[in-house]
Backbone as CSV, one residue per row, in Angstrom:
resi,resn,N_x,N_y,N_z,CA_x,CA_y,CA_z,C_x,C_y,C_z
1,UNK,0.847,-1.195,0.000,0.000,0.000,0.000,0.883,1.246,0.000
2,UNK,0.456,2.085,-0.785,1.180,3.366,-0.978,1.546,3.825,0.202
3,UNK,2.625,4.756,0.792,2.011,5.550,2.013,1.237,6.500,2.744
4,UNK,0.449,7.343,1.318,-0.575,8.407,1.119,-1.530,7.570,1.609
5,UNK,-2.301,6.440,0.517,-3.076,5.761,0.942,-3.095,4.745,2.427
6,UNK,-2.032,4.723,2.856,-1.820,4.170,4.275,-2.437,5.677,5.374
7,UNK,-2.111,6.479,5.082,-2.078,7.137,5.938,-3.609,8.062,6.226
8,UNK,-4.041,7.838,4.373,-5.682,7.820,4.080,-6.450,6.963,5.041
9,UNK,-6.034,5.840,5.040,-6.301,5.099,5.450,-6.977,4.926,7.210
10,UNK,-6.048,5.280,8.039,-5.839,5.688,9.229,-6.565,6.347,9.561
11,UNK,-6.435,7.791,8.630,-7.537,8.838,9.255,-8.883,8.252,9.046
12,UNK,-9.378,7.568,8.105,-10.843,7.073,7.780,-11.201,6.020,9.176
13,UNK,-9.903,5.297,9.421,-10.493,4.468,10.366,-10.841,5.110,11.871
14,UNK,-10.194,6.599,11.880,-10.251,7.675,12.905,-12.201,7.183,13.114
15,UNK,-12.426,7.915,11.704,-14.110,9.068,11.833,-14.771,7.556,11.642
16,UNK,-14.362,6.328,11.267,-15.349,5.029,10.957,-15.766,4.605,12.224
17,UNK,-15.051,4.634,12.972,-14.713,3.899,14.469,-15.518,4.792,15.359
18,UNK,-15.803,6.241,15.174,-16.003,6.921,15.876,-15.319,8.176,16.758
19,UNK,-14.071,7.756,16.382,-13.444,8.686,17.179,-12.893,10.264,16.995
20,UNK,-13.440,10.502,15.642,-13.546,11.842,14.806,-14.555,11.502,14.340
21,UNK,-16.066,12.706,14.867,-17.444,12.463,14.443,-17.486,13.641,13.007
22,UNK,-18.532,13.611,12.469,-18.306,14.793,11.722,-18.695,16.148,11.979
23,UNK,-18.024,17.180,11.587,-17.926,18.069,12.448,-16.766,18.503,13.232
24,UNK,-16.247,17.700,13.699,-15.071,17.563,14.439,-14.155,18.032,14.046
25,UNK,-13.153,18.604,14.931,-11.664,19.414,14.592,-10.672,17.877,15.068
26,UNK,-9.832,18.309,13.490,-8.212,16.824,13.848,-7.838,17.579,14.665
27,UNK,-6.622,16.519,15.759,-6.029,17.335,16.618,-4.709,18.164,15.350
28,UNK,-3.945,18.597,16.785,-2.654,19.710,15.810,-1.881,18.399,14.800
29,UNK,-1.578,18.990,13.892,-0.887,18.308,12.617,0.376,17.478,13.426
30,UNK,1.209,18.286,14.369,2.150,16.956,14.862,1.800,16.476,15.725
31,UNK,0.858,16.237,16.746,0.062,15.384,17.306,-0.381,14.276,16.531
32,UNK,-0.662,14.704,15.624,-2.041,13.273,14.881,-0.624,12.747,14.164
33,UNK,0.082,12.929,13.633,1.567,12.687,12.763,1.850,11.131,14.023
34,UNK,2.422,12.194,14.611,2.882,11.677,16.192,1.951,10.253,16.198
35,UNK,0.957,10.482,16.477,0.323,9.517,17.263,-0.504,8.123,16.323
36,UNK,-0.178,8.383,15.240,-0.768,7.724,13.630,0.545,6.921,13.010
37,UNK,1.808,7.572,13.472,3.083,7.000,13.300,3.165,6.957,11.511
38,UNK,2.958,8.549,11.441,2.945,8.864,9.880,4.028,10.197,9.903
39,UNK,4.792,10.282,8.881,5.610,11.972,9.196,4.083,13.045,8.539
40,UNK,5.106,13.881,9.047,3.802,15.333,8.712,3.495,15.514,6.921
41,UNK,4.884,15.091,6.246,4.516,15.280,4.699,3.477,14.113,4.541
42,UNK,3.120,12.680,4.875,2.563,11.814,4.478,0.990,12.280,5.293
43,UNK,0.982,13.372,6.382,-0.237,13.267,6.828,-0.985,14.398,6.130
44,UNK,0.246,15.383,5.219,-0.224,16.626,4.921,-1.072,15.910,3.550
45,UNK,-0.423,15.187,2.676,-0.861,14.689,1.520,-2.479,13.853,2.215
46,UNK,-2.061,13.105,3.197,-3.545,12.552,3.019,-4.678,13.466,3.687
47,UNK,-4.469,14.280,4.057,-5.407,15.468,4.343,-5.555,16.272,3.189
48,UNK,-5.043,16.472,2.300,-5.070,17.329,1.123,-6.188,15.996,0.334
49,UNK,-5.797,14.802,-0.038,-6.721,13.909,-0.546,-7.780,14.267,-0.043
50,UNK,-8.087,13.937,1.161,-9.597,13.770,1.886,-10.122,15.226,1.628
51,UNK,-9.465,16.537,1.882,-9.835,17.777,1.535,-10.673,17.360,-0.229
52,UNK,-9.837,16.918,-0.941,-10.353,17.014,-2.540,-11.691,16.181,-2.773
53,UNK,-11.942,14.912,-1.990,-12.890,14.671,-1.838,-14.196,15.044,-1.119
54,UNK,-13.816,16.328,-0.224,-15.217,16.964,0.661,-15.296,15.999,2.100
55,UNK,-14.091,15.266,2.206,-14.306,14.019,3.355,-13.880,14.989,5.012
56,UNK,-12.558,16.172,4.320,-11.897,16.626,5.155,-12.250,18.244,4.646
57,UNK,-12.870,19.536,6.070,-12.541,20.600,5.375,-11.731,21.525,5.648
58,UNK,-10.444,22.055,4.957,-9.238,22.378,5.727,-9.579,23.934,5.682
59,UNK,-9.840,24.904,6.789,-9.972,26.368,6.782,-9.140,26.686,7.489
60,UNK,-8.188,27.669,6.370,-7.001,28.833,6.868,-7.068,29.168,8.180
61,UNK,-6.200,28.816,8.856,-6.046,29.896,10.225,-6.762,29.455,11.310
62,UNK,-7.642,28.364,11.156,-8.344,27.571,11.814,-8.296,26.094,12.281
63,UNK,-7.955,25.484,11.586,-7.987,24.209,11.274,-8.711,23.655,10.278
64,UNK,-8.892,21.772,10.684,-8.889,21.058,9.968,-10.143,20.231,10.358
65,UNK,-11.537,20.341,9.529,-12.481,19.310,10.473,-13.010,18.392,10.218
66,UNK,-13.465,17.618,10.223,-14.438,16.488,9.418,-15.928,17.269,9.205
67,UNK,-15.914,16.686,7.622,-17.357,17.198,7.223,-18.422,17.013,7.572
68,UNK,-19.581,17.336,7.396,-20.831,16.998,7.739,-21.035,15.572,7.211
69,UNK,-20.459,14.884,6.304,-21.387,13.981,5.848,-21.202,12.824,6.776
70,UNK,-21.969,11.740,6.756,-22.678,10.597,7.673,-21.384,9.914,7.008
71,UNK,-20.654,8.989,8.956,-20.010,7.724,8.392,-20.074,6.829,7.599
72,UNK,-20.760,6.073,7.323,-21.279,5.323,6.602,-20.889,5.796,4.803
73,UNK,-21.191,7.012,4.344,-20.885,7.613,3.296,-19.574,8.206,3.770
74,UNK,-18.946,8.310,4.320,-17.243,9.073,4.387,-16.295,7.554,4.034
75,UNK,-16.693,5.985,4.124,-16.316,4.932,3.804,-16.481,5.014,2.328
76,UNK,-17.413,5.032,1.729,-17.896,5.220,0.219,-17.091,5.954,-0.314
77,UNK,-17.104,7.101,0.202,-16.314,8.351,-0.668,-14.575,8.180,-0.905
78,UNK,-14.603,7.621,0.343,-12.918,6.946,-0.173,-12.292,6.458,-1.015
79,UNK,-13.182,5.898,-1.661,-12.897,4.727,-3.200,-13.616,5.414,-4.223
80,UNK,-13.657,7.038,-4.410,-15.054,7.451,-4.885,-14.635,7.750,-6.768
81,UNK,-13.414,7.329,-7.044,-13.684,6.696,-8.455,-14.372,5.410,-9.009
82,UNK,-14.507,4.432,-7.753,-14.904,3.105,-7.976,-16.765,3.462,-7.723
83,UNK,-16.985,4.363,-6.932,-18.355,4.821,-6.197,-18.846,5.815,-7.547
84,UNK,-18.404,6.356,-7.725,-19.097,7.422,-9.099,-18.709,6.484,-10.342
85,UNK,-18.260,5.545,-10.348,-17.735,5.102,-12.027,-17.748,3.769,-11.834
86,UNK,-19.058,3.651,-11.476,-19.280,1.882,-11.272,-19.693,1.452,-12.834
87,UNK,-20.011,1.924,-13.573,-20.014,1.631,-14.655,-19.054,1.772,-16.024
88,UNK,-18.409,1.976,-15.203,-16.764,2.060,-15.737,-16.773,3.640,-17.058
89,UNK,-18.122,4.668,-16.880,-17.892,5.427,-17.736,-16.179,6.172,-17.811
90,UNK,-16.017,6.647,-16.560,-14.336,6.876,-16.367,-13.452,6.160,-17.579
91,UNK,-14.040,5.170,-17.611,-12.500,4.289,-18.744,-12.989,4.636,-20.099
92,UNK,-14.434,4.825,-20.276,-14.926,5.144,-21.857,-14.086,6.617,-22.097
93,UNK,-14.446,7.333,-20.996,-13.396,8.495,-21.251,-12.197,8.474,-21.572
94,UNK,-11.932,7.746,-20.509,-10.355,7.702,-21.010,-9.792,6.815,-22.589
95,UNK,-10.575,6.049,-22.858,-10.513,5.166,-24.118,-10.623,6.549,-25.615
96,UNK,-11.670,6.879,-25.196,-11.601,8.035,-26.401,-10.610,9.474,-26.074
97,UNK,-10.155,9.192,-25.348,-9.257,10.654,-24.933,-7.738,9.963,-26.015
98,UNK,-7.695,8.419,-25.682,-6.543,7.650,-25.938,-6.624,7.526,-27.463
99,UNK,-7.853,8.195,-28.278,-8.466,7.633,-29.173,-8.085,9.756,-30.239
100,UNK,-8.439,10.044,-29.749,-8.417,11.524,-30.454,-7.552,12.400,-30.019
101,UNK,-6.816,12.068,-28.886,-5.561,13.683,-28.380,-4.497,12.710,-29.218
102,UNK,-3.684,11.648,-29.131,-2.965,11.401,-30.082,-2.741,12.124,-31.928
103,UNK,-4.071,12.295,-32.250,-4.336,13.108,-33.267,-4.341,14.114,-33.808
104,UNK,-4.758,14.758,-32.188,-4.473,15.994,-32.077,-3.010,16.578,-32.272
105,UNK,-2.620,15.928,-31.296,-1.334,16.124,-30.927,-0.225,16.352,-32.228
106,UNK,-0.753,15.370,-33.135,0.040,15.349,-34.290,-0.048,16.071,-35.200
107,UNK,-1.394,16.515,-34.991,-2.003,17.733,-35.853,-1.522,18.828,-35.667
108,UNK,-0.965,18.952,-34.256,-0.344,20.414,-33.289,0.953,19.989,-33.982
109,UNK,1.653,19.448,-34.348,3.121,19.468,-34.459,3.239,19.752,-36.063
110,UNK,2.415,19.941,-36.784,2.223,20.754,-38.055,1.941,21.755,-38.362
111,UNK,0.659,22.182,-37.476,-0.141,23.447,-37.489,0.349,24.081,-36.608
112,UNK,0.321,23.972,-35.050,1.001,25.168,-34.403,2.002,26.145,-34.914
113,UNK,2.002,27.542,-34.424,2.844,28.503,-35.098,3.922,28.336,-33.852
114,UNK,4.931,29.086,-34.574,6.498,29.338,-33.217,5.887,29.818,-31.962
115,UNK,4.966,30.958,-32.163,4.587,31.664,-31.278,3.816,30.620,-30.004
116,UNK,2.882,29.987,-30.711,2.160,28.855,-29.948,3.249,27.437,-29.624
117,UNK,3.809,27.048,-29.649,4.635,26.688,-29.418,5.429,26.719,-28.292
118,UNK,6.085,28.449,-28.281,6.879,28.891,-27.245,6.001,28.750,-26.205
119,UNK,4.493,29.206,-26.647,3.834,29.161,-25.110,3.507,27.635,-24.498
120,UNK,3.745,26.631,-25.179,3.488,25.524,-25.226,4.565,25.420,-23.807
121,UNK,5.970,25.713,-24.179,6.834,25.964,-23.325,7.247,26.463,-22.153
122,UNK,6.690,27.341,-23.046,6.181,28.497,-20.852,5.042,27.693,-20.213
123,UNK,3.927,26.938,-20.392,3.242,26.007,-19.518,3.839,25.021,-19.079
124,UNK,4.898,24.536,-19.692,5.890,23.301,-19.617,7.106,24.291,-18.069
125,UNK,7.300,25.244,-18.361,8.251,26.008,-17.399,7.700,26.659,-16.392
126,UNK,6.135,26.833,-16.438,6.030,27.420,-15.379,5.189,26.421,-13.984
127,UNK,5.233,25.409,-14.194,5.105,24.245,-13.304,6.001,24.515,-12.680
128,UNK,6.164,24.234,-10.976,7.926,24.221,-9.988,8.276,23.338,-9.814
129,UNK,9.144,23.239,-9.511,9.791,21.935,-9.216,9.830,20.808,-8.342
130,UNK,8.738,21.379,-7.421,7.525,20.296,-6.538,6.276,21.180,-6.290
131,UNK,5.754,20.514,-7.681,4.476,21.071,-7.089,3.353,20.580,-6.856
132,UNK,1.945,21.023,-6.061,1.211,20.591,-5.596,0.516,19.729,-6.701
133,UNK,-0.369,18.544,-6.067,-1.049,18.176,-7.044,-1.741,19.218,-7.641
134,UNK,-2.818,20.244,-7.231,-3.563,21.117,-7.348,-2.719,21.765,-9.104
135,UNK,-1.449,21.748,-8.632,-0.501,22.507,-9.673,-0.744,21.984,-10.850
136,UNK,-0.139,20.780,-10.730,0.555,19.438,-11.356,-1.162,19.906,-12.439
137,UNK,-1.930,19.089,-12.097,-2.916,18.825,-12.738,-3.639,19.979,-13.681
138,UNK,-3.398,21.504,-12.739,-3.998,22.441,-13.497,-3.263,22.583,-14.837
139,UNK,-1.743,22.732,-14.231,-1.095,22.466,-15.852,-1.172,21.641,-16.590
140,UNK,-1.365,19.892,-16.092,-2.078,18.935,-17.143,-3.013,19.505,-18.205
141,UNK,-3.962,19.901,-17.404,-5.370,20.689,-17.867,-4.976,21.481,-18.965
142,UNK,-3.776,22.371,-18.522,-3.944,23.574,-19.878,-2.516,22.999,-20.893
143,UNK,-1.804,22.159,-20.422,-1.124,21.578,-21.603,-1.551,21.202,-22.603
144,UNK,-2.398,20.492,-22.442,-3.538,19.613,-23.145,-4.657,20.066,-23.765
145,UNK,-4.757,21.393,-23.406,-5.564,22.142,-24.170,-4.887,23.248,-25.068
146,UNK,-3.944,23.547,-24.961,-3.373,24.489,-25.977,-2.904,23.116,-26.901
147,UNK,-2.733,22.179,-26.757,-1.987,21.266,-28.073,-4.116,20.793,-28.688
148,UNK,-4.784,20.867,-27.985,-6.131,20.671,-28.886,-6.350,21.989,-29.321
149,UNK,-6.251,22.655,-29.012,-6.102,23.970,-29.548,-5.258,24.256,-30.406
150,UNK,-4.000,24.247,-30.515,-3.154,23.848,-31.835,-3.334,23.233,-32.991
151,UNK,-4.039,22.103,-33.290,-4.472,20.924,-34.195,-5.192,21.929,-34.953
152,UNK,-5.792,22.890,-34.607,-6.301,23.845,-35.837,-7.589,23.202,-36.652
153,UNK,-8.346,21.902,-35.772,-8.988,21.817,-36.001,-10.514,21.852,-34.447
154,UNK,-11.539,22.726,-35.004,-12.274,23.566,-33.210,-12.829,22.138,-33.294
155,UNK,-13.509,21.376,-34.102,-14.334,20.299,-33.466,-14.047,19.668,-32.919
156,UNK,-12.476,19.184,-33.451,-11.649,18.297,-32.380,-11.297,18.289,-30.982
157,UNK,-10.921,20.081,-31.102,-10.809,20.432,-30.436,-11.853,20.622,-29.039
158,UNK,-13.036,20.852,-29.520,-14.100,21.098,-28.536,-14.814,19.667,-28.185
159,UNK,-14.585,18.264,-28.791,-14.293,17.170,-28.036,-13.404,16.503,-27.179
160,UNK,-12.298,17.124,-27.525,-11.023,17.000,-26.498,-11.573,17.833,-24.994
161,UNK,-11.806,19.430,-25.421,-12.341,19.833,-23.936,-13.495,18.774,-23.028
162,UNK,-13.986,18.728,-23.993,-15.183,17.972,-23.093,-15.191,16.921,-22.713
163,UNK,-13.715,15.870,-22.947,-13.075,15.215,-21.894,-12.474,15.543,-20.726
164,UNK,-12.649,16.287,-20.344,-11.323,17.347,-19.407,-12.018,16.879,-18.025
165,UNK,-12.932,17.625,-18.401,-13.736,17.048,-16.746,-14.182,16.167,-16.473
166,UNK,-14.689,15.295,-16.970,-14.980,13.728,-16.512,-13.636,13.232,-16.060
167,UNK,-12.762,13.509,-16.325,-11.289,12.655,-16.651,-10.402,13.249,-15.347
168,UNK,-10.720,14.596,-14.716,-9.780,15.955,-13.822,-10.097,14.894,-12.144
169,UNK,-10.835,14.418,-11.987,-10.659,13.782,-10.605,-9.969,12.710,-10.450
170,UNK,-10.255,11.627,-11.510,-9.014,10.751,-11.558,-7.504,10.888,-11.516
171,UNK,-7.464,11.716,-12.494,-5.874,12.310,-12.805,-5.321,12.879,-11.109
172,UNK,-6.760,13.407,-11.082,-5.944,13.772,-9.320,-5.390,13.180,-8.661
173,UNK,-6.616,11.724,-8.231,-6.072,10.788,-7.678,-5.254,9.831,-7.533
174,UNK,-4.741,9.954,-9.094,-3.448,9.201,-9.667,-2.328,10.287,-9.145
175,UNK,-2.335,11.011,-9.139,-1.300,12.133,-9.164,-1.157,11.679,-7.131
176,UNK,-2.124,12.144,-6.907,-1.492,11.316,-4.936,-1.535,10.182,-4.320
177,UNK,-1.808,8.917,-5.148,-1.434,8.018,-4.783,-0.242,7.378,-5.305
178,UNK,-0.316,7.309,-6.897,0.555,6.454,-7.560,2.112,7.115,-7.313
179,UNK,2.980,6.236,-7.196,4.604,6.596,-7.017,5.062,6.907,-8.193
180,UNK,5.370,8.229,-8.245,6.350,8.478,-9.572,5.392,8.817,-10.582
181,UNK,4.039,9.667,-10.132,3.285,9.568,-11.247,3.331,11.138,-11.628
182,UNK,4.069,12.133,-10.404,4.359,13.340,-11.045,5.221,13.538,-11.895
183,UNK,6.274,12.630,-11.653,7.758,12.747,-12.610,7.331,12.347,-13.575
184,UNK,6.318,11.399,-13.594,6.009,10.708,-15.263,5.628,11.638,-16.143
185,UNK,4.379,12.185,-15.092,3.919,13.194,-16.125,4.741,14.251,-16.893
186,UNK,5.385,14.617,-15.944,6.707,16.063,-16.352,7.636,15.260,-17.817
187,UNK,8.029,14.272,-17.278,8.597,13.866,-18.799,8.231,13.421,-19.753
188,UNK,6.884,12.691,-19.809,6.435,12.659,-21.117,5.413,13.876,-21.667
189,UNK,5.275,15.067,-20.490,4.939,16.393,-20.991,5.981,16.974,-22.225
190,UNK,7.078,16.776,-21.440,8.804,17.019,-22.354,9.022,16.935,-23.412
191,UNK,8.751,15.289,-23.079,8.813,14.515,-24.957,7.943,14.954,-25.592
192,UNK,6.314,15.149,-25.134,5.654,15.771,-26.260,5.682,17.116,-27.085
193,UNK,6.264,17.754,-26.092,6.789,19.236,-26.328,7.628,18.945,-27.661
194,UNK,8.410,18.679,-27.147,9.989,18.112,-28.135,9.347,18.156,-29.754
195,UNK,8.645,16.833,-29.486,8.089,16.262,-30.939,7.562,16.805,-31.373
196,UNK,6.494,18.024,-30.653,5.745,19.224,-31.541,6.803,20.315,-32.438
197,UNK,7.734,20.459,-30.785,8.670,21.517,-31.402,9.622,21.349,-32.816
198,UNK,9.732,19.841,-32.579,11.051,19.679,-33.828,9.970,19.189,-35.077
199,UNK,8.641,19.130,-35.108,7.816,18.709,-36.203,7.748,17.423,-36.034
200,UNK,7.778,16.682,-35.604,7.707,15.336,-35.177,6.609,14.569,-35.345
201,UNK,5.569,14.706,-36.269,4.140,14.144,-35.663,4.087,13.107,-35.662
202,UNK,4.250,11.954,-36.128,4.557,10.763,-35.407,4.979,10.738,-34.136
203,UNK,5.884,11.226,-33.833,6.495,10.872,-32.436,5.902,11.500,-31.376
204,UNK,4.936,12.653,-31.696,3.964,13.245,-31.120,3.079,12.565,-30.609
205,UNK,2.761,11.666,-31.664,1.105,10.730,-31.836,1.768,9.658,-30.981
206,UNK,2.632,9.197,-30.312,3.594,8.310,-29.628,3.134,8.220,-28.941
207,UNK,3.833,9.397,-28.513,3.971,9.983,-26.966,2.716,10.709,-26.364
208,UNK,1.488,10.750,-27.244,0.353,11.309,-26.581,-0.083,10.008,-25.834
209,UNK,-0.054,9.163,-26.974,-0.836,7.919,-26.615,-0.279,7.022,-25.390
210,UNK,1.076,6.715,-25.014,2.048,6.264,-24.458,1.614,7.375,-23.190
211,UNK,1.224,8.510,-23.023,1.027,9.080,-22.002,-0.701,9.002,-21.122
212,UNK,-1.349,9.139,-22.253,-2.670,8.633,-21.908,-3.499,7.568,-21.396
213,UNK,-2.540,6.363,-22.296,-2.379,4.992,-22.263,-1.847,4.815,-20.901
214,UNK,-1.080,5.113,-19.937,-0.667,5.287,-19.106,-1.720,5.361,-17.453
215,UNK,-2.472,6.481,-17.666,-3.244,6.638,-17.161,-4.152,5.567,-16.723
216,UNK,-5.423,5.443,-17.897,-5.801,4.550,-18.611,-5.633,3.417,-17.832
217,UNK,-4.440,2.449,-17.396,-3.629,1.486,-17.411,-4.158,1.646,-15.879
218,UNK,-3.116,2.443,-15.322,-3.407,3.081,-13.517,-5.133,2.784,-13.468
219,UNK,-5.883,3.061,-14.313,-7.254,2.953,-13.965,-7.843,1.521,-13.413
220,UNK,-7.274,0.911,-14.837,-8.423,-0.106,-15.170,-7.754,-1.380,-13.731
221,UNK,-6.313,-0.737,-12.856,-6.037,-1.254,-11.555,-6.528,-1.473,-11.092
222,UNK,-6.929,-0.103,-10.776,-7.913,0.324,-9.500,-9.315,0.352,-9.478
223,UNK,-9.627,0.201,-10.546,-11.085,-0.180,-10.666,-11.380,-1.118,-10.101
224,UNK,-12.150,-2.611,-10.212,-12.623,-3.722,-10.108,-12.788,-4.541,-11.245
């Protein structure tokens, strides 16, 4: 088990058991660390998870509390790609995402101008060098839309968007559980860059797919 999800873990069995009702304030961050036998980065990440799901609500300057919703549903919500995507629509998404940004992509490494391009680059540079999932993903988001946006073709393009959001909670959750799934992303962001930049469309259409496919893969894991 990951150690995000270990440490997910823990806190759920906190509020299951009873002993964080909802409503409730966690104790101080190195207390619960302390006493969970988790460090503070592994408790910060699984509080940031549970935050993204509505399980945990973290307010500035205040603390950290458990939500209103009923135990019983704070168990559910834990697995809540398997709970919202029992019908595996999640993977149809992802199947046609695996199915048309490859295309795109290749389409962008013809049609894009220098100008679009460079900015292709500055989204590629202005990610830091650890950054939050929150980060990570928003730039997923707009990488991926300036190269459907590039392809120079809008229909394509405006089916590519309208994968974005069905597809933005998973990616999350891949992004804080799976090991090595930020670095992945950053470098085959790279390579795709590359292959647009040097005209590459084949190697474009590669590396979209090889990146998507990826995902995809992480899914059909964790599914059932």
């Amino acid at each position: 088990m990951a150690v995000t999800d270990a440490a997910i873990d823990k806190i759920k069995q906190m509020i299951l058991s009873g002993e964080l009702a909802p409503g409730d304030r966690l104790p101080k961050e190195s207390d619960l660390a302390e006493r969970l036998g988790l460090s503070r980065n592994s408790l910060r990440e699984a509080v940031r998870a549970l935050a993204l799901i509505n399980v945990l609500d973290v307010r500035q300057g205040d603390g950290t509390y458990v939500t209103s919703l009923e135990p019983r549903l704070l168990l559910d919500t834990m697995s809540f790609v398997l709970d919202l995507h029992r019908d595996d629509t999640v993977l149809q998404f992802f199947e046609v995402r695996r199915i048309l940004e490859p295309a795109a992509t290749a389409m962008a490494a013809e049609q894009m101008t220098e100008p679009e391009i460079e900015e292709l680059r500055a989204i590629l540079e202005a990610l830091p060098p650890n950054p939050t999932i929150e980060q990570l993903v928003a730039n997923d988001l707009e990488f991926h839309r300036r190269i459907a946006v590039g392809s120079g073709n809008s229909v394509l393009c405006s089916f590519i968007e309208s994968l974005s959001g069905p597809t933005t909670r998973a990616r999350i959750w891949r992004g804080l559980t799976q090991a090595g799934a930020m670095d992945k992303t950053r470098e085959q962001h790279a390579a795709i860059y590359e292959a647009i930049a040097t005209r590459q469309s084949d190697v474009a259409r590669s590396w979209a797919t090889v990146h998507i496919a990826g995902v995809e893969s992480w899914l059909r894991k964790v599914l059932p």
